[in-house]
N, C-alpha and C positions, 0 to 999 in steps of 0.2 A: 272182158273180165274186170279192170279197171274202173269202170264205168259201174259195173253193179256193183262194186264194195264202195265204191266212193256214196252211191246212193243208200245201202243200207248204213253205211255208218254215217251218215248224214241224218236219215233216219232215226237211229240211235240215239244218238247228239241233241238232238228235239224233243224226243220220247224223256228222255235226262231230265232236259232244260222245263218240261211240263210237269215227269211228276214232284219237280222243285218246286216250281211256282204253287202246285197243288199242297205240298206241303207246307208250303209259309200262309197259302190262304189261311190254314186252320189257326192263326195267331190271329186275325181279325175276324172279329164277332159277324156274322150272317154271311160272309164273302164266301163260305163254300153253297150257300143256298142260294147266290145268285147265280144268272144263267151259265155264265161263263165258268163258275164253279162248278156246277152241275155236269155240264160237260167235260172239264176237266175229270172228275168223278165219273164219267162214265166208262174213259179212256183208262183211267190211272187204277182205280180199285181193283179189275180182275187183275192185275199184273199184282197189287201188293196183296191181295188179299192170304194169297199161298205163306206167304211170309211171314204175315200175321195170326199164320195160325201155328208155325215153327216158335215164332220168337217172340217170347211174353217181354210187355211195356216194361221199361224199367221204373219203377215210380208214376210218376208220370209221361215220361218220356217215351216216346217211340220209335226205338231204333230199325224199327223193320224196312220204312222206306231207306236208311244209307243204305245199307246189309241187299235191299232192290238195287239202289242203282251202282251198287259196287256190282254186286252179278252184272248190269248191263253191260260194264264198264267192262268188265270180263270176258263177256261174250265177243264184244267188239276189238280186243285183242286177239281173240281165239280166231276170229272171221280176220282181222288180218291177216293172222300167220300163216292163217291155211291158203288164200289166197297168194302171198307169196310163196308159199312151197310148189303151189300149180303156176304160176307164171312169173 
């Protein structure tokens, strides 16, 4: 059991660290239309997309990816606890 939380929240922790990096892309001009943005973008959209349609831009600003990776962050508490309630 050990072994599978340690994996999904590693998992998690990546998922995080990616749709960060996908988020700071959008401060540099073409860097989400390079490949690696792209695929960042393939990975990251369906996940923000839900959120984006809750939670209008402030101004400019885009709060919906924190507001994502707070839920993730959440979820990844929730899979702890329940993993220590079973073992």
């Amino acid at each position: 059991m050990g072994i599978l939380f340690s994996l999904l929240s590693t998992l998690i922790t990546f998922y995080s660290y990616a749709l960060i990096v996908y988020i700071l892309l959008s401060w540099f001009p073409g860097a989400r239309e390079s490949g690696f943005g792209q695929f960042l973008a393939k990975i990251c959209e369906p996940y923000l997309e839900p959120f984006r349609k809750f939670i209008p831009p402030l101004g400019m600003i885009d709060i919906s990816p924190i507001v994502a990776i707070l839920a993730l962050r959440f979820a990844q508490y929730g899979i702890a606890s329940i993993f220590r309630m079973i073992g």
